[in-house]
N, CA, C and O atoms as CSV, one atom per row, in Angstrom:
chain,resi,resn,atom,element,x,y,z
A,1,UNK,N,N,73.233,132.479,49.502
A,1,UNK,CA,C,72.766,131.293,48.793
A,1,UNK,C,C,72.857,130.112,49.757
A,1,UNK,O,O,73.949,130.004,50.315
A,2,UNK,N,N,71.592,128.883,50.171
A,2,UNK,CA,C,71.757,127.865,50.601
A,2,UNK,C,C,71.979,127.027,49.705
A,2,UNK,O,O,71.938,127.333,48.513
A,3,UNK,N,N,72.323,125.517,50.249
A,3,UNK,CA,C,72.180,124.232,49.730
A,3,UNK,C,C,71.093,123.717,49.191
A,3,UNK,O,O,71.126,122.694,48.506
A,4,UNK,N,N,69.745,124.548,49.517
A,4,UNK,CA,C,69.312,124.261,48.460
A,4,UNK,C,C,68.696,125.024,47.509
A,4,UNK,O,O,67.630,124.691,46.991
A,5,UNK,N,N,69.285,126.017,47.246
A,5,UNK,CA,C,68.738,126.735,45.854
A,5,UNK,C,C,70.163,126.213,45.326
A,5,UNK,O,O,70.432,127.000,44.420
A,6,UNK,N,N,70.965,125.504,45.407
A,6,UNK,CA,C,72.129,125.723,43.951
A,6,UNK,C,C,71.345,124.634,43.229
A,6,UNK,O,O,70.466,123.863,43.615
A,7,UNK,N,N,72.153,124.884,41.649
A,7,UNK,CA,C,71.547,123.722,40.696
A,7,UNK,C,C,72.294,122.700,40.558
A,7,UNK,O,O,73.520,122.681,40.662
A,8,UNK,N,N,71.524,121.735,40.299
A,8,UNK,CA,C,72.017,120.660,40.286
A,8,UNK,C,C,73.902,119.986,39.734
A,8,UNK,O,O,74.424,118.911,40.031
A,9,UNK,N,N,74.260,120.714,39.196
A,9,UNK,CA,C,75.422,120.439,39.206
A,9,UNK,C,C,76.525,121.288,40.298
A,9,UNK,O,O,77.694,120.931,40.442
A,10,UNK,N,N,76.051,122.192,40.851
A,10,UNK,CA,C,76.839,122.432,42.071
A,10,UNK,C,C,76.486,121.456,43.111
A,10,UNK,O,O,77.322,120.690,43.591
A,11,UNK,N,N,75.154,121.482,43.487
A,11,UNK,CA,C,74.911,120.550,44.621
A,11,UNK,C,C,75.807,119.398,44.614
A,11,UNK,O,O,76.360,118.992,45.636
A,12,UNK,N,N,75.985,118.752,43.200
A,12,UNK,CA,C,76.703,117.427,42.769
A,12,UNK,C,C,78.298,117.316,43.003
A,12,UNK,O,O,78.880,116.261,43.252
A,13,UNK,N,N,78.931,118.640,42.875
A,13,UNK,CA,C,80.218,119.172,43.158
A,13,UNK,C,C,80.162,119.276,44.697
A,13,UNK,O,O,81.035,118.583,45.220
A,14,UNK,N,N,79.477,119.865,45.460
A,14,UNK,CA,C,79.255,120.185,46.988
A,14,UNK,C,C,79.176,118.399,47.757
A,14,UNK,O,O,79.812,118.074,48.760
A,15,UNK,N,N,78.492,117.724,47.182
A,15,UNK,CA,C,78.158,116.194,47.745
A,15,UNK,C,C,79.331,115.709,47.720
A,15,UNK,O,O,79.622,115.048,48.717
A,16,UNK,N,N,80.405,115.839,46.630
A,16,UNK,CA,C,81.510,115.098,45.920
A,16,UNK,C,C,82.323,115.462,46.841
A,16,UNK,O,O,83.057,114.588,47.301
A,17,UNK,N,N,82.431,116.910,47.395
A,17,UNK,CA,C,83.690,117.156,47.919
A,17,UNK,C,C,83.344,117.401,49.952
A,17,UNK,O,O,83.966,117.765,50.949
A,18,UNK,N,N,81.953,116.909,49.573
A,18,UNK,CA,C,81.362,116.800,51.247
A,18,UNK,C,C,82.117,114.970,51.291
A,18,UNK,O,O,82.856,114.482,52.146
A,19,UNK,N,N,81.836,114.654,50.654
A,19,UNK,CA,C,82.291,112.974,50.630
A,19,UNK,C,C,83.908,113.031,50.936
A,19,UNK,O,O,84.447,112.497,51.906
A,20,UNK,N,N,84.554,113.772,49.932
A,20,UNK,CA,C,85.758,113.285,50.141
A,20,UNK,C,C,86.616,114.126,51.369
A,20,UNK,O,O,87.733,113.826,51.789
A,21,UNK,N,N,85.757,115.269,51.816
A,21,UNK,CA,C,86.778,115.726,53.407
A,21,UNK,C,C,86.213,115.041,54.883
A,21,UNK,O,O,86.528,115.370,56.026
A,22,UNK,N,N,85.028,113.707,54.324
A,22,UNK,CA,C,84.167,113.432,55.654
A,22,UNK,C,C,85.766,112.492,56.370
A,22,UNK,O,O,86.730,112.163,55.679
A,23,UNK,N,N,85.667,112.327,57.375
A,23,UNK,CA,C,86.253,111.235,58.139
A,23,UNK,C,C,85.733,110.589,59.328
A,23,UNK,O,O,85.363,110.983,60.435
A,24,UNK,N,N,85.835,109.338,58.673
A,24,UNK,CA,C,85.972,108.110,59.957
A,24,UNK,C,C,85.999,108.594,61.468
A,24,UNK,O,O,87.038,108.476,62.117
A,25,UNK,N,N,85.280,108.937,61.816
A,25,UNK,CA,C,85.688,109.074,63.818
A,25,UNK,C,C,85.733,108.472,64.318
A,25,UNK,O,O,85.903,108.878,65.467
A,26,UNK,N,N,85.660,106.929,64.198
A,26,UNK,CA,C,86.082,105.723,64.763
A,26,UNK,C,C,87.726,105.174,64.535
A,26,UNK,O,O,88.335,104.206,64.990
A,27,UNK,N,N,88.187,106.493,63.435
A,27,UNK,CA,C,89.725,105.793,63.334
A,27,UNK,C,C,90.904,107.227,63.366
A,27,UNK,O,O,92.043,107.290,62.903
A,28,UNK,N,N,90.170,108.168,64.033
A,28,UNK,CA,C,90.680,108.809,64.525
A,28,UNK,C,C,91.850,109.036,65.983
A,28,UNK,O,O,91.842,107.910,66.481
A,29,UNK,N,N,92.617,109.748,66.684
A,29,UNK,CA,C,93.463,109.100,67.422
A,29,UNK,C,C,92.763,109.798,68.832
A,29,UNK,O,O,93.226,109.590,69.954
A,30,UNK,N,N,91.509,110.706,68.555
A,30,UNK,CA,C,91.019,111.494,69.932
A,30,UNK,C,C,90.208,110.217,70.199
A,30,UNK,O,O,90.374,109.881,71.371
A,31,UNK,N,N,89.288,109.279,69.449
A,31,UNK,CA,C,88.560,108.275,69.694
A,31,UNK,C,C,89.228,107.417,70.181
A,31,UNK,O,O,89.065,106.984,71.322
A,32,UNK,N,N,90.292,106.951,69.189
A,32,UNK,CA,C,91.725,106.279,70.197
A,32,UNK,C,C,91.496,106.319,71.605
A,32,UNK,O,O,90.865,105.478,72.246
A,33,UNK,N,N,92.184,107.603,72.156
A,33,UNK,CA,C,92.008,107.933,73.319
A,33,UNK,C,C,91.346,107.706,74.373
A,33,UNK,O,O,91.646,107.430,75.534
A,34,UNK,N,N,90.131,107.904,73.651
A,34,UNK,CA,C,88.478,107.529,74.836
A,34,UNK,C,C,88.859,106.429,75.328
A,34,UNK,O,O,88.929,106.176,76.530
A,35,UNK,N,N,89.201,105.514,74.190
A,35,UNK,CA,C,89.256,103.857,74.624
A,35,UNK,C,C,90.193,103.684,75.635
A,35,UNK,O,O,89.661,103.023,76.527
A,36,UNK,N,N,91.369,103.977,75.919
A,36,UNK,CA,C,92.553,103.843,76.797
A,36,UNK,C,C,92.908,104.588,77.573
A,36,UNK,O,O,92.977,105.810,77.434
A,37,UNK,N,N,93.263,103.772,78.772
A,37,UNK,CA,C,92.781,104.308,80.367
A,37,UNK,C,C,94.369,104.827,80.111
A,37,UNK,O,O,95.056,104.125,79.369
A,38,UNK,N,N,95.005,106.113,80.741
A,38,UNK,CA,C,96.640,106.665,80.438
A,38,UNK,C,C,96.753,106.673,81.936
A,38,UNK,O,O,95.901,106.990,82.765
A,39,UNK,N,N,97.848,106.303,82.088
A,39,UNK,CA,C,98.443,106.010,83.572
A,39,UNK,C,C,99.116,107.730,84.280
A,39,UNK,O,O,99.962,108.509,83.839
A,40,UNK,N,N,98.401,107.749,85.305
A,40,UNK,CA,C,98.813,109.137,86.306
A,40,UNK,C,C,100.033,108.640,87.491
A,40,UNK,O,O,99.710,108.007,88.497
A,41,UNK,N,N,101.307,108.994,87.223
A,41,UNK,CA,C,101.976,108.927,87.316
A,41,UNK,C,C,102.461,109.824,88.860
A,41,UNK,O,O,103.482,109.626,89.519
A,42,UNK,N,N,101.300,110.882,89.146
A,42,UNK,CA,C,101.338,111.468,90.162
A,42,UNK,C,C,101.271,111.046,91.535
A,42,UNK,O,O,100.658,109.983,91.625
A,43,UNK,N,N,101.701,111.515,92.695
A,43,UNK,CA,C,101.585,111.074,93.578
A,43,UNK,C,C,100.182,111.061,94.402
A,43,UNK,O,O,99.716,110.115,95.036
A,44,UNK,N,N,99.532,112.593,94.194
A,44,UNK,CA,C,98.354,112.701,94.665
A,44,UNK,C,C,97.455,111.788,93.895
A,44,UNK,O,O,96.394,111.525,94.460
A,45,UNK,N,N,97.667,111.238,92.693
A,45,UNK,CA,C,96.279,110.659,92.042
A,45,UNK,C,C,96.393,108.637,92.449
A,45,UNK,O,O,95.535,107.755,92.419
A,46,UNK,N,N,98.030,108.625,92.826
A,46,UNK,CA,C,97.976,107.139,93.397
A,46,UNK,C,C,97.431,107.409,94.950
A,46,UNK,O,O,96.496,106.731,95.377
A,47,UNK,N,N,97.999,108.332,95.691
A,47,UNK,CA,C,97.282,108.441,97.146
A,47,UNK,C,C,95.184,108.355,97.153
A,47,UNK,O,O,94.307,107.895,97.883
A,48,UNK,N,N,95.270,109.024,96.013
A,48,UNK,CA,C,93.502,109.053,95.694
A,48,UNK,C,C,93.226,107.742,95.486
A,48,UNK,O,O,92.692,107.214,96.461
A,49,UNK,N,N,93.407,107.021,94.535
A,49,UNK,CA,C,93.200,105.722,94.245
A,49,UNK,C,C,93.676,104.504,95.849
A,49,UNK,O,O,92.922,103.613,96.238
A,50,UNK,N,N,94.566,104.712,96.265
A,50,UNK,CA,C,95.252,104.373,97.444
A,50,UNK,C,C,93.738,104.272,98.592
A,50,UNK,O,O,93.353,103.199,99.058
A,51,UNK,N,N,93.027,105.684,98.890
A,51,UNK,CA,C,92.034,105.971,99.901
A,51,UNK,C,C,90.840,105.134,99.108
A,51,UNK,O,O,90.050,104.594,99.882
A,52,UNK,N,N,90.632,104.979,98.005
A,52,UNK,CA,C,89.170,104.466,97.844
A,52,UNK,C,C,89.452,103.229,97.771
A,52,UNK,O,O,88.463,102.523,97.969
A,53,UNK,N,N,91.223,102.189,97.391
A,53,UNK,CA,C,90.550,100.753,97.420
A,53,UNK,C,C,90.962,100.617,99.222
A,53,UNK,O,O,91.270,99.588,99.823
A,54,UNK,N,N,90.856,101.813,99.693
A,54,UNK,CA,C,90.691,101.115,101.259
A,54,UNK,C,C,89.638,101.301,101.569
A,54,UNK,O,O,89.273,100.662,102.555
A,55,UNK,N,N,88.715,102.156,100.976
A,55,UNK,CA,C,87.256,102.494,101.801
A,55,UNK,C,C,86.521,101.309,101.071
A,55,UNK,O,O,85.729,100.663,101.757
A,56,UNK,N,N,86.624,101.099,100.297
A,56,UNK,CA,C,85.949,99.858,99.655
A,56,UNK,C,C,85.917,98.700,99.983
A,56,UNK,O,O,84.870,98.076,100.150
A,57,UNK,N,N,87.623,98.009,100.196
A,57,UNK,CA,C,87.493,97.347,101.520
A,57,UNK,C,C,87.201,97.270,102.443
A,57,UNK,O,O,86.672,96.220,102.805
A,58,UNK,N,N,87.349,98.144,103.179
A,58,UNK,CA,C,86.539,98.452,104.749
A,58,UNK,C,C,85.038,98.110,104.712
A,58,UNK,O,O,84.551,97.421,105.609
A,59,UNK,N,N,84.228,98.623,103.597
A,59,UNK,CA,C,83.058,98.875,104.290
A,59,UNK,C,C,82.411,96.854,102.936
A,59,UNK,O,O,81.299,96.372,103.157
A,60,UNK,N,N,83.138,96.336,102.082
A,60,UNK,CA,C,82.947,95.679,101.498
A,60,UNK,C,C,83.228,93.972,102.814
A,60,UNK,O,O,82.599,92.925,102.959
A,61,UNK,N,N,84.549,94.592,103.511
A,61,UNK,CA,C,85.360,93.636,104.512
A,61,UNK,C,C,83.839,93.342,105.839
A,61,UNK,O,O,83.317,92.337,106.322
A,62,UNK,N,N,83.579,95.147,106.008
A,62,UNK,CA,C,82.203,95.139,107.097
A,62,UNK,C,C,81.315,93.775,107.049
A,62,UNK,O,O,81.013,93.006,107.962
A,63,UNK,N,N,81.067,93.753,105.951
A,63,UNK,CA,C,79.573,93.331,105.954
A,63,UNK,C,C,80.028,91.466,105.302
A,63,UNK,O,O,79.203,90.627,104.939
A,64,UNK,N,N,81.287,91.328,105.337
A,64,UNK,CA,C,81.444,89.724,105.368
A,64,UNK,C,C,81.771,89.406,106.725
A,64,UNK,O,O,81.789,88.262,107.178
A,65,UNK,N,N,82.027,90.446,107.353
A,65,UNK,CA,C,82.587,89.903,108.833
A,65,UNK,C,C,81.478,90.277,109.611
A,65,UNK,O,O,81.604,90.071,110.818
A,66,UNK,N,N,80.253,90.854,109.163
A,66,UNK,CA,C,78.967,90.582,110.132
A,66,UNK,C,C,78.510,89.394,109.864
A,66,UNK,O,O,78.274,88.560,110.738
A,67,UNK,N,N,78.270,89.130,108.080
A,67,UNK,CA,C,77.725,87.813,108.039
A,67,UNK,C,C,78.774,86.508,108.674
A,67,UNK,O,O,78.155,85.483,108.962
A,68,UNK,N,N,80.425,86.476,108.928
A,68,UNK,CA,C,80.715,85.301,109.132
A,68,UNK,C,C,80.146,85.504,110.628
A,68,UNK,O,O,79.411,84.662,111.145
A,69,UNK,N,N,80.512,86.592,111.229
A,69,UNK,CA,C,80.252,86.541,112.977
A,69,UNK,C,C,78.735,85.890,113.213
A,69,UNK,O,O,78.439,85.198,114.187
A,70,UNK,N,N,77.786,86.268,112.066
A,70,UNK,CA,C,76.505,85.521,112.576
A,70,UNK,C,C,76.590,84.031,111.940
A,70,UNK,O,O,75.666,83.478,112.537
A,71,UNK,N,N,76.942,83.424,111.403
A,71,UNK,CA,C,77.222,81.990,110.526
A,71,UNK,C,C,77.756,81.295,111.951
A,71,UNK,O,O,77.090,80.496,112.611
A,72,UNK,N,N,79.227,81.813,112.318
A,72,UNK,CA,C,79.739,81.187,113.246
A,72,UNK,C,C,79.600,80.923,114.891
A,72,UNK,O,O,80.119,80.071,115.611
A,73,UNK,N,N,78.421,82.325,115.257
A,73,UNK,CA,C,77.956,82.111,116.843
A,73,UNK,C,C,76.676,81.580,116.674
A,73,UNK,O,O,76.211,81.047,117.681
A,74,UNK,N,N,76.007,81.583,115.707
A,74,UNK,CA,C,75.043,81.160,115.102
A,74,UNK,C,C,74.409,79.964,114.542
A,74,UNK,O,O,73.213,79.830,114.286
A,75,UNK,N,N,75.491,78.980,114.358
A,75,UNK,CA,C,75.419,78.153,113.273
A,75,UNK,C,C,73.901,77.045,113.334
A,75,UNK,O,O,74.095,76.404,112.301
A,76,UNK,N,N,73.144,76.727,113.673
A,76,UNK,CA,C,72.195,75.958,113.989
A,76,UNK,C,C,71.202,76.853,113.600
A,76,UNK,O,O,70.186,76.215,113.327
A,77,UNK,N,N,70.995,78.491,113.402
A,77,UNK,CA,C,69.716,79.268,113.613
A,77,UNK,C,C,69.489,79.688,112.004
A,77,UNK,O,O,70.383,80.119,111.276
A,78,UNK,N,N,68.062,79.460,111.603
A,78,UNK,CA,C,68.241,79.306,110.391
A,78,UNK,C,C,68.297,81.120,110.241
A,78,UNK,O,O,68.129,81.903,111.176
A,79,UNK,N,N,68.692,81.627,108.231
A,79,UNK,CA,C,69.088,82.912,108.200
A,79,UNK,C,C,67.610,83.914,108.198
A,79,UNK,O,O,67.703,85.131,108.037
A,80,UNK,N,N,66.330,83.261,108.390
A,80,UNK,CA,C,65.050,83.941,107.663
A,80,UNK,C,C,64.843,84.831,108.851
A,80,UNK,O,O,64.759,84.236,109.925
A,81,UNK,N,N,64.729,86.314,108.877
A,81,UNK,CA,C,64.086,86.843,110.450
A,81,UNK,C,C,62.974,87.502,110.249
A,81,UNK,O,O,62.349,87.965,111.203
């Protein structure tokens, strides 16, 4: 038997008790979760984090210290080439 051959007063019983086991997944504690970053406490995952805010610097540090090196041997030449 599907949902929809029952008669109308089962369907009405089936809706009633589809209603009352639905829940909220916005107030659940796995949704919780998604939202909040949980701190890794490990050594390998701070050494990981450790290598990328240096590569980020490095290659972020690169490219202000090309533009000051040309600003400063430069300064009179306008930037358009």
């Amino acid at each position: 038997v599907s949902l929809e051959n029952l008669d109308p007063v089962t369907q009405e019983k089936v809706d009633n008790i589809t209603k009352e086991l639905k829940v909220d997944t916005r107030n659940t504690s796995s949704h919780t979760r998604t939202l909040i970053s949980a701190s890794d406490p490990r050594p390998s995952a701070q050494a990981a984090g450790c290598v990328g805010i240096v590569i980020l610097t490095v290659v972020f540090g690169s490219l202000v210290l090309l533009d000051l090196t040309r600003i400063c041997f430069k300064p009179n030449e306008k930037f358009s080439d």
